[in-house]
C-alpha atoms as an extended CHARMM CRD file, in Angstrom:
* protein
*
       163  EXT
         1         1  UNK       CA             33.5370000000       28.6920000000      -42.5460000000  PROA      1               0.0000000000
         2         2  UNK       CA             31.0930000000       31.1100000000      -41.2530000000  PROA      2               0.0000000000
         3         3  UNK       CA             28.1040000000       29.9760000000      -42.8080000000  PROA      3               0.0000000000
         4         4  UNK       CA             28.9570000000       26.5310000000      -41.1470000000  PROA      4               0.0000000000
         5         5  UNK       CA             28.6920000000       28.5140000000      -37.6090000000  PROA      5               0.0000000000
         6         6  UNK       CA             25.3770000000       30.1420000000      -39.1960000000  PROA      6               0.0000000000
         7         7  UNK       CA             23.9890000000       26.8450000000      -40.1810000000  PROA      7               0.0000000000
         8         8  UNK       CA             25.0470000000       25.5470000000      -36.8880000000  PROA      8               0.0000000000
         9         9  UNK       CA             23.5120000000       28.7680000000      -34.7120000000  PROA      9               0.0000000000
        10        10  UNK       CA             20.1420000000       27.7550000000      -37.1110000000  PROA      10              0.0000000000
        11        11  UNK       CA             19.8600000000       24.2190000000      -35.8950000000  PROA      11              0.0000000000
        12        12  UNK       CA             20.1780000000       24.8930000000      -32.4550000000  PROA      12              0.0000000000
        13        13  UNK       CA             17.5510000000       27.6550000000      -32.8890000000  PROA      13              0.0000000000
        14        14  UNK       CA             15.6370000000       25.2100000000      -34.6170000000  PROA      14              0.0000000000
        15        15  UNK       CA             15.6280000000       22.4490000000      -32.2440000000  PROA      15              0.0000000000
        16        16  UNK       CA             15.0930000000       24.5230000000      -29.2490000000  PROA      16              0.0000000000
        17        17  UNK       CA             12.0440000000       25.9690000000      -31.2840000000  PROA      17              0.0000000000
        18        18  UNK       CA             10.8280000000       22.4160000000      -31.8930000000  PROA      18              0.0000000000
        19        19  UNK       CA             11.5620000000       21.3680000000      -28.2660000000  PROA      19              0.0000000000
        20        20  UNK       CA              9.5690000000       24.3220000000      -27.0910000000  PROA      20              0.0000000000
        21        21  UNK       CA              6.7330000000       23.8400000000      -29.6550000000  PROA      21              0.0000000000
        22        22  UNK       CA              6.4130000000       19.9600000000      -27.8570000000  PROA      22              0.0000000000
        23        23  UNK       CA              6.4740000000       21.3800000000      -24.2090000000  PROA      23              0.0000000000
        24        24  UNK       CA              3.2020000000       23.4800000000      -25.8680000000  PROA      24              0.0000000000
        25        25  UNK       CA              1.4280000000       21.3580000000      -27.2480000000  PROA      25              0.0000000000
        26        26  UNK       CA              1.3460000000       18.5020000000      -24.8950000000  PROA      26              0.0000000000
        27        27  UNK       CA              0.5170000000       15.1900000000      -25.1620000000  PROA      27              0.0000000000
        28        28  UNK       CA             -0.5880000000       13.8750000000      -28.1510000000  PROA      28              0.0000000000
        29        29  UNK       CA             -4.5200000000       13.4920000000      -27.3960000000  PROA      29              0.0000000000
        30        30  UNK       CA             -5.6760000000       12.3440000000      -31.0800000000  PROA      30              0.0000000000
        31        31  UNK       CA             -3.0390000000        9.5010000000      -31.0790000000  PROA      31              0.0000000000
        32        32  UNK       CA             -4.3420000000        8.3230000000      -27.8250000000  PROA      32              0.0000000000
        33        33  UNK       CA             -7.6440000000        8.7640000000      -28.4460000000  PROA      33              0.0000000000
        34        34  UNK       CA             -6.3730000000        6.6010000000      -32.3210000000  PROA      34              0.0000000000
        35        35  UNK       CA             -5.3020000000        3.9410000000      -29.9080000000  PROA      35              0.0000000000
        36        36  UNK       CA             -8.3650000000        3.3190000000      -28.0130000000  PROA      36              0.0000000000
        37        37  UNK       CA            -10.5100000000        3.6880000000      -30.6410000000  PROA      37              0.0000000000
        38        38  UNK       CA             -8.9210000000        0.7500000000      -32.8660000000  PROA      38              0.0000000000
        39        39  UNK       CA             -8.6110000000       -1.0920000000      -29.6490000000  PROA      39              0.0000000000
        40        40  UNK       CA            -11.9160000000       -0.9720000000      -29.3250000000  PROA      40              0.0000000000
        41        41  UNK       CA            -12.6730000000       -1.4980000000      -33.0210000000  PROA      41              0.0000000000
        42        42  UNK       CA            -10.5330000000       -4.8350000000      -32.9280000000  PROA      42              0.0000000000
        43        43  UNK       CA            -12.1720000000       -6.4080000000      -29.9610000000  PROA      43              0.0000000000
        44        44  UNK       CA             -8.9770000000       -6.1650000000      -28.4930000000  PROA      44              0.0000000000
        45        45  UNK       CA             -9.0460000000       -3.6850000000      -26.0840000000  PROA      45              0.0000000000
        46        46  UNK       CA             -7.6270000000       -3.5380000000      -22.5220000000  PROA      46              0.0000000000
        47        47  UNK       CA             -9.0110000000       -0.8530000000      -19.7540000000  PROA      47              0.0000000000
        48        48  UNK       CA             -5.1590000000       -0.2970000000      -18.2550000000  PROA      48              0.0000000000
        49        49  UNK       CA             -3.4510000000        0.1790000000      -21.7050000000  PROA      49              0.0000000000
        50        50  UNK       CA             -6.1870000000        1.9210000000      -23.8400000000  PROA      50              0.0000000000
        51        51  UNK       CA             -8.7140000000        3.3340000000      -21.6230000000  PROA      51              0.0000000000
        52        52  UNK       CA             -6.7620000000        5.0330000000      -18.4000000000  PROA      52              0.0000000000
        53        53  UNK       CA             -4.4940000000        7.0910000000      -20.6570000000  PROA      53              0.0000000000
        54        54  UNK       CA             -7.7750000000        8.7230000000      -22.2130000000  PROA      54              0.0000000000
        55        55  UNK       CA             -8.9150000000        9.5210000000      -18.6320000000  PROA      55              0.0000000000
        56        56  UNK       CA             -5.3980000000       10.6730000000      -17.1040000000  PROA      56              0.0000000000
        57        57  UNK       CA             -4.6670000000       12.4930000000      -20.3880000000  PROA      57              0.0000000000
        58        58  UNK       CA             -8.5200000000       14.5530000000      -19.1960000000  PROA      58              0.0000000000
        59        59  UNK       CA             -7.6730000000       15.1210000000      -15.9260000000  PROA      59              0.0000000000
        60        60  UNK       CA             -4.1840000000       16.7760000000      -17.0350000000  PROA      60              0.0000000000
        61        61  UNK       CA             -5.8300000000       18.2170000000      -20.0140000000  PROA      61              0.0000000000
        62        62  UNK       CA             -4.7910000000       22.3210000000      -19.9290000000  PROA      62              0.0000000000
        63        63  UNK       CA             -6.9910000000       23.7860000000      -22.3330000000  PROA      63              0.0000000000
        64        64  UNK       CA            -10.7920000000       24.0210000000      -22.9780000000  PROA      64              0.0000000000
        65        65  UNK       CA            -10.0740000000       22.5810000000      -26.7080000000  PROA      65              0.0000000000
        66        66  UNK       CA             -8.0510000000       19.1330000000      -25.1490000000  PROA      66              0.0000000000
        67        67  UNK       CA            -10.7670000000       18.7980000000      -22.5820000000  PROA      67              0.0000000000
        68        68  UNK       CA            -13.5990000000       19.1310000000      -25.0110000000  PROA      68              0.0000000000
        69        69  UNK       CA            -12.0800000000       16.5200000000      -27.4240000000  PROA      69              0.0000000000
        70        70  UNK       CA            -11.2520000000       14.3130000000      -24.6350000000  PROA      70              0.0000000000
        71        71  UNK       CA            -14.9520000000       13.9780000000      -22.9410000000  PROA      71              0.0000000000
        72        72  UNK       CA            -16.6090000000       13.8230000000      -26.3440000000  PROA      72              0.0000000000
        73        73  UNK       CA            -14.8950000000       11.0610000000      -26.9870000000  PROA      73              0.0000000000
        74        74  UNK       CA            -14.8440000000        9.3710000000      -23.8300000000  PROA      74              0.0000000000
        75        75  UNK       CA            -18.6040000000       10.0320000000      -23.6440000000  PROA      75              0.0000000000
        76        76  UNK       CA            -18.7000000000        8.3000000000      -27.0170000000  PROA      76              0.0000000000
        77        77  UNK       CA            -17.0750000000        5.2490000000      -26.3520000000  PROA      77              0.0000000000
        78        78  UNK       CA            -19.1190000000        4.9330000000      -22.7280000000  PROA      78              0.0000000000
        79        79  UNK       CA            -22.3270000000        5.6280000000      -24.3450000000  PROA      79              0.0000000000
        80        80  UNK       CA            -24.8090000000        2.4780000000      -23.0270000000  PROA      80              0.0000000000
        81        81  UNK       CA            -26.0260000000        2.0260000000      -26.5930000000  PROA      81              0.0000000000
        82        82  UNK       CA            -22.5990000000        2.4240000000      -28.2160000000  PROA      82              0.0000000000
        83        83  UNK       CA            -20.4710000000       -0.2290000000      -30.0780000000  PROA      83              0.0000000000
        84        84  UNK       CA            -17.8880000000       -0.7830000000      -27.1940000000  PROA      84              0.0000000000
        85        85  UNK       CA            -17.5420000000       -3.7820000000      -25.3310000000  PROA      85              0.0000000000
        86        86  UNK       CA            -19.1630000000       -3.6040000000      -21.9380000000  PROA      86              0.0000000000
        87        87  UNK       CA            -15.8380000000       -3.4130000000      -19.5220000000  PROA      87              0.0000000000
        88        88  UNK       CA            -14.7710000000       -0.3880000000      -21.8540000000  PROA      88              0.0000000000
        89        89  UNK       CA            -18.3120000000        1.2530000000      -20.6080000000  PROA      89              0.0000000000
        90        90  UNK       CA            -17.6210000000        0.0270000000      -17.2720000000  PROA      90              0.0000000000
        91        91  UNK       CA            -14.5740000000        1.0890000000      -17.0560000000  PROA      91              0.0000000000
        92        92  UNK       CA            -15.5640000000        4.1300000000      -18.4700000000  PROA      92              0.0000000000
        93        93  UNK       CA            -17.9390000000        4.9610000000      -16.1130000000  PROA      93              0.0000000000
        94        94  UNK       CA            -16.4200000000        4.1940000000      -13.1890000000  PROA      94              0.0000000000
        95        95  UNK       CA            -13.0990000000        6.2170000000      -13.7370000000  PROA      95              0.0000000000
        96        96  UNK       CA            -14.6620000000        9.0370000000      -15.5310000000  PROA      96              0.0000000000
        97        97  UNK       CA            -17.1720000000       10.0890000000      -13.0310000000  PROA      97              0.0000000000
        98        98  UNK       CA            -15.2410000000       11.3910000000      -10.9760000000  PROA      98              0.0000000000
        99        99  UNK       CA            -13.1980000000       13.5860000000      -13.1940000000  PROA      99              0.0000000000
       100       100  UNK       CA            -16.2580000000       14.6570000000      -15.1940000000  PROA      100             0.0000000000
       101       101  UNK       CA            -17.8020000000       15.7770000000      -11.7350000000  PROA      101             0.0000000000
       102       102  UNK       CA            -14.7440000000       17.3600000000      -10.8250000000  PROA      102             0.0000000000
       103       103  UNK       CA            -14.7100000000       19.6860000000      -14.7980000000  PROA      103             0.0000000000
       104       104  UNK       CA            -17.9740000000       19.9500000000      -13.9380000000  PROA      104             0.0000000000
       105       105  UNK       CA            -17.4810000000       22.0450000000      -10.9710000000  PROA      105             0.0000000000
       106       106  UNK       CA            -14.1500000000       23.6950000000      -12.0760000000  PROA      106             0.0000000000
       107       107  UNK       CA            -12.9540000000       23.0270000000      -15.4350000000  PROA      107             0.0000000000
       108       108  UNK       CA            -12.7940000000       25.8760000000      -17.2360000000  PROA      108             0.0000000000
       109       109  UNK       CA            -15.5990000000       27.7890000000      -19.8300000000  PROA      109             0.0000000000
       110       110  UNK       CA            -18.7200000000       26.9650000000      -19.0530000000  PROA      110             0.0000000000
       111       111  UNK       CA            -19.0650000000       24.8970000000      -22.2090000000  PROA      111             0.0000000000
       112       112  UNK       CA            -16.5900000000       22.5670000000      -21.4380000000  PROA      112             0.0000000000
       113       113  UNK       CA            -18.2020000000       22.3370000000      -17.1130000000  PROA      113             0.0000000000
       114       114  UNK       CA            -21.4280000000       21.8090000000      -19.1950000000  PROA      114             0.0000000000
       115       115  UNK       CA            -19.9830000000       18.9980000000      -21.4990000000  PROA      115             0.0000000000
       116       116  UNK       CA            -18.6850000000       17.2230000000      -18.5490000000  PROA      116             0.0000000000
       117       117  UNK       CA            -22.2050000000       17.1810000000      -17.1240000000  PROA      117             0.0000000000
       118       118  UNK       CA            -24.0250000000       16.0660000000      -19.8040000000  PROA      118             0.0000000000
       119       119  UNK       CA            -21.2180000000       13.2660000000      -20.5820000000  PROA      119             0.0000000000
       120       120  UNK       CA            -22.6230000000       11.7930000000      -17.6240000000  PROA      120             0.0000000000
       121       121  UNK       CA            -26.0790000000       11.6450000000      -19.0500000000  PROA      121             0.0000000000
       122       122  UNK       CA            -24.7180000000       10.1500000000      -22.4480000000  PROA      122             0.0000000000
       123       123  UNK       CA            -22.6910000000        7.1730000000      -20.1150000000  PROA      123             0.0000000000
       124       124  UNK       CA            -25.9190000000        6.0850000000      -18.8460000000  PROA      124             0.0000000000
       125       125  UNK       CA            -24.4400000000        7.5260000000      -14.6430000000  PROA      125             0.0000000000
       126       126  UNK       CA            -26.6690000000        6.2030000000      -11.8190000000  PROA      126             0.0000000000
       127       127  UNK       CA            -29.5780000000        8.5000000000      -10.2100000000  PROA      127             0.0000000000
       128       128  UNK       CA            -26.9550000000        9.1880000000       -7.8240000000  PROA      128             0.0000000000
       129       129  UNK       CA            -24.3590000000       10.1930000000       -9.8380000000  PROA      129             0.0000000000
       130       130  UNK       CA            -26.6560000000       12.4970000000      -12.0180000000  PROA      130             0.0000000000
       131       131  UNK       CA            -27.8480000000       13.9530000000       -9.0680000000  PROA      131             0.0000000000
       132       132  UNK       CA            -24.7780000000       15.1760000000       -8.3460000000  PROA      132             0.0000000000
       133       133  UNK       CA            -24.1030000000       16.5050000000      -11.6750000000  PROA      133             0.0000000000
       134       134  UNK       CA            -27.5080000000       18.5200000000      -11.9220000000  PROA      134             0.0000000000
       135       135  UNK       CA            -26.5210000000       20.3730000000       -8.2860000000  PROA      135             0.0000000000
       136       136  UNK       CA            -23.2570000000       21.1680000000       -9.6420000000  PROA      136             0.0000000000
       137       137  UNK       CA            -24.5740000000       22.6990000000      -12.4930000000  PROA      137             0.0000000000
       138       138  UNK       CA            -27.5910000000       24.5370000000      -10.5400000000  PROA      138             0.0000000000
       139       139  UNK       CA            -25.4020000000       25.9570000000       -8.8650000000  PROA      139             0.0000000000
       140       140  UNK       CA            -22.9230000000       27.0320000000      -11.0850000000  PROA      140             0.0000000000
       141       141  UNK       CA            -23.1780000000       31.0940000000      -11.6000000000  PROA      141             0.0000000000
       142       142  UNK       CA            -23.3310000000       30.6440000000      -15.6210000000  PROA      142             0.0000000000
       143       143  UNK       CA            -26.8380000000       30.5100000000      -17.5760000000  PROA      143             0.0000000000
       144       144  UNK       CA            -25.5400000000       28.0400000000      -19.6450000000  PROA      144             0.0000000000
       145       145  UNK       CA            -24.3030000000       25.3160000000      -17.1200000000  PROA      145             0.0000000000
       146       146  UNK       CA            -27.7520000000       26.1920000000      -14.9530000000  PROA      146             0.0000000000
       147       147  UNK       CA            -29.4030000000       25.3860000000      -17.9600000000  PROA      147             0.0000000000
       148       148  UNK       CA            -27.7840000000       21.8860000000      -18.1560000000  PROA      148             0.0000000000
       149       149  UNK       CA            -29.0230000000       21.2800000000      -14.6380000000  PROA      149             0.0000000000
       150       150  UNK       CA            -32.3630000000       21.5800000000      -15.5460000000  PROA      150             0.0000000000
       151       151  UNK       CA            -32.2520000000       19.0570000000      -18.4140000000  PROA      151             0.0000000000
       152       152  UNK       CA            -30.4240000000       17.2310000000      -15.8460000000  PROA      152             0.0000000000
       153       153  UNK       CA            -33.3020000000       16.9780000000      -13.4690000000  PROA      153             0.0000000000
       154       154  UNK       CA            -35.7170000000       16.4700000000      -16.3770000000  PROA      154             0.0000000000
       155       155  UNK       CA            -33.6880000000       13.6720000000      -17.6010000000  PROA      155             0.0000000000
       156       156  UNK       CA            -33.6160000000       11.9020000000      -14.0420000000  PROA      156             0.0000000000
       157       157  UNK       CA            -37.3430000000       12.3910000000      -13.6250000000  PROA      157             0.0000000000
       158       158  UNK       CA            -37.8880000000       10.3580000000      -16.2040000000  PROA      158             0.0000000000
       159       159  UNK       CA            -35.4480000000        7.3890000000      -15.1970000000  PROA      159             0.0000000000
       160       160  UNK       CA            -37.0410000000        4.3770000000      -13.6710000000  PROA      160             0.0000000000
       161       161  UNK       CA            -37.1630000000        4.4800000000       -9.8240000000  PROA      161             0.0000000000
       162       162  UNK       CA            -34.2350000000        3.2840000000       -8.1460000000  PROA      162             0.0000000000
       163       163  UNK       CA            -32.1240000000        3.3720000000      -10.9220000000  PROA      163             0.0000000000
């Protein structure tokens, strides 16, 4: 009989352990990221049900890692010369901007605020937009994201005018 109370006590360690270990972690990122990416892959992708998680899942991203993983990829599958469809680099565009901007300016390391700057490089952003980017980074107080500013600038110089 006691090692039934034992056994007992262990699995409702065990479960609050797991429970806890969820609440951690967080969302699962790769399997959204999974999702999108064979959307994509099948021609059968839709904006609200494959895309939008990607981008709410970066804006409530906690950690450096999650955000990292989740621009790189979202910068992938916006890219202008990419394999994705063009309303999945639309959409891309249009709803990641402003969260990239946003990382950018606040979102954590300066890796990751440099990543999100860059990302809008890689999606092909308007003038406009990468103007933006390249002050928040110039005046960011890390070497690193400064230095991402000046590519930045570089980068637009070379754009056509009134792009």
């Amino acid at each position: 009989m006691k090692w039934k109370r034992h056994l007992n006590l262990f699995l409702l360690v065990a479960t609050i352990l797991a429970a806890d270990y969820a609440l951690a972690v967080g969302p699962d990122y790769e399997a959204l990221i999974e999702q999108a990416e064979e959307a994509i892959d099948s021609g059968n992708v839709s904006p609200d049900r494959d895309l939008k998680p990607l981008v709410e899942a970066l804006k409530q991203a906690k950690t450096d890692e999650d955000r990292r993983r989740l621009i790189d990829k979202i910068s992938w599958m916006g890219r202008p010369d990419g394999n994705s469809p063009p309303e999945v680099k639309r959409y891309l565009l249009e709803q990641a901007t402003p969260v990239l901007l946003k990382i950018g300016k606040i979102g954590g390391s300066a890796f990751t605020r440099g990543d999100a700057l860059m990302a809008l490089r890689d999606m092909g952003a308007s003038r406009s937009v990468l103007e933006q980017a390249a002050t928040i980074a110039e005046q960011d107080p890390d070497d690193f994201v400064r230095s991402r500013g000046e590519i930045l600038r570089n980068y637009i110089k070379t754009m056509p005018a009134g792009d």
